[in-house]
C-alpha positions, 0 to 999 in steps of 0.5 A: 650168740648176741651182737650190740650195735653201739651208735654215736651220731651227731646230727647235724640237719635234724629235718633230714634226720627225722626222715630216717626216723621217720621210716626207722621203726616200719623196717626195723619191725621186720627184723628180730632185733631189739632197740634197747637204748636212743639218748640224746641226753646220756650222763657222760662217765669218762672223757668227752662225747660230742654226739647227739645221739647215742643208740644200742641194739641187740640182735640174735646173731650177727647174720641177724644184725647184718641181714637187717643192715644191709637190706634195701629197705634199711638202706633206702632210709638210711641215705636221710641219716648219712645226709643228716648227721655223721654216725659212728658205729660198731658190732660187738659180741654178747660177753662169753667169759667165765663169771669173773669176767675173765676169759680162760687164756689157753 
């Protein structure tokens, strides 16, 4: 089953920033993951949102989202965008319900 990463991240130094980016796309090519969506300029529909970037990805599977995450060529990049900004992140499940959008209560 799918998994997204749904990221909020303002960033805060942007040249410490761009060195994550900068390392982003060369680690990210090893993994099966999709980048489907990076806004810094996303119409805002409901409430308030304060991040400077917002990020969506897809893998396969969760073991495919986690091996990608926790890999130490990840982590070595990561440490520029936990020094550059403050990132909120989640991993939800690909949708499973019926085509109502309803899932069956048992």
């Amino acid at each position: 089953m799918s998994v997204y990463i749904i990221a909020q991240i303002t960033i805060e130094d942007r040249n410490t920033y761009n060195k994550y980016d900068d390392g982003f796309f060369e680690v990210w090519q090893k993994y099966d993951g999709e980048v489907l969506s990076v806004d810094e300029a996303p119409d805002i529909l409901e409430g308030d949102w304060t991040a400077t970037r917002s990020v969506l990805l897809r893998f396969p599977s969760k073991d495919a989202a986690m091996a990608w995450a926790t890999s130490p060529e990840y982590q070595k990049i990561a440490q520029h965008r936990l020094a550059g900004g403050v990132t909120r992140s989640i991993m939800v499940e690909g949708f499973q319900g019926d085509i109502k959008g309803k899932p069956e209560v048992q």
